[in-house]
C-alpha positions in Angstrom: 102.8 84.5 146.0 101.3 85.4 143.0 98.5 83.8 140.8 99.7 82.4 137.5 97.4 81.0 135.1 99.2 77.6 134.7 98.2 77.2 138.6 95.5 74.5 139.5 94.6 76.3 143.3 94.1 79.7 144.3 96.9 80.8 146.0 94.3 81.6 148.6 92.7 78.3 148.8 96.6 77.1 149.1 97.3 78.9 152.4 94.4 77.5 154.1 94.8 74.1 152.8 96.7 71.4 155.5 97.3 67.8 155.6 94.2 66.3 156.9 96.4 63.5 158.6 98.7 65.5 160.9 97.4 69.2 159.8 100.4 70.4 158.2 100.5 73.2 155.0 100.5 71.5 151.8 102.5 73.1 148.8 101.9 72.2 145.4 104.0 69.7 143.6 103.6 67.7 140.3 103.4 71.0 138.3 100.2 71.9 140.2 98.8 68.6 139.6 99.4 67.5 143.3 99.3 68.8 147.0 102.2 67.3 148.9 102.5 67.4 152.9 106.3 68.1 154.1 105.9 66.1 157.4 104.1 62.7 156.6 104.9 63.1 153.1 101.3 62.1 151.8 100.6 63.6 148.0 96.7 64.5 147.4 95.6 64.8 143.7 94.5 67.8 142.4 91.1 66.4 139.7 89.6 69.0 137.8 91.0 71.9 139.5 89.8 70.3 143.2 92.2 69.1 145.7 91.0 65.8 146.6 92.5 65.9 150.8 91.2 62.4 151.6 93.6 60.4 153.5 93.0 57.2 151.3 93.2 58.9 148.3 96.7 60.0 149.3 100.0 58.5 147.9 102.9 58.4 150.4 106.4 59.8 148.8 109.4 60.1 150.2 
């Protein structure tokens, strides 16, 4: 993965980053503007270049 300046998270911050409700890897989504988790489908805003993983801050998305 490489950096590209149109991207919100560093790619390293990205591969460490999991779900905080069932601890799977998030991948960007919402042209960097989002963090989305493949198994409980929860979204988790990205504000000011900070993912925001809170659980109730999360949008569900199918």
């Amino acid at each position: 993965m490489s950096y590209s300046p149109g991207m919100a998270v560093d790619p390293e911050l990205l591969e460490i980053l999991a779900c905080p409700n069932c601890k799977t890897p998030v991948t960007l989504v919402k042209d960097g503007a989002a963090l989305k988790c493949g198994t409980c489908h929860r979204v988790y805003p990205i504000k000011d270049d900070i993912p925001v993983m809170l659980v109730d801050e999360a949008t569900i998305e199918p």
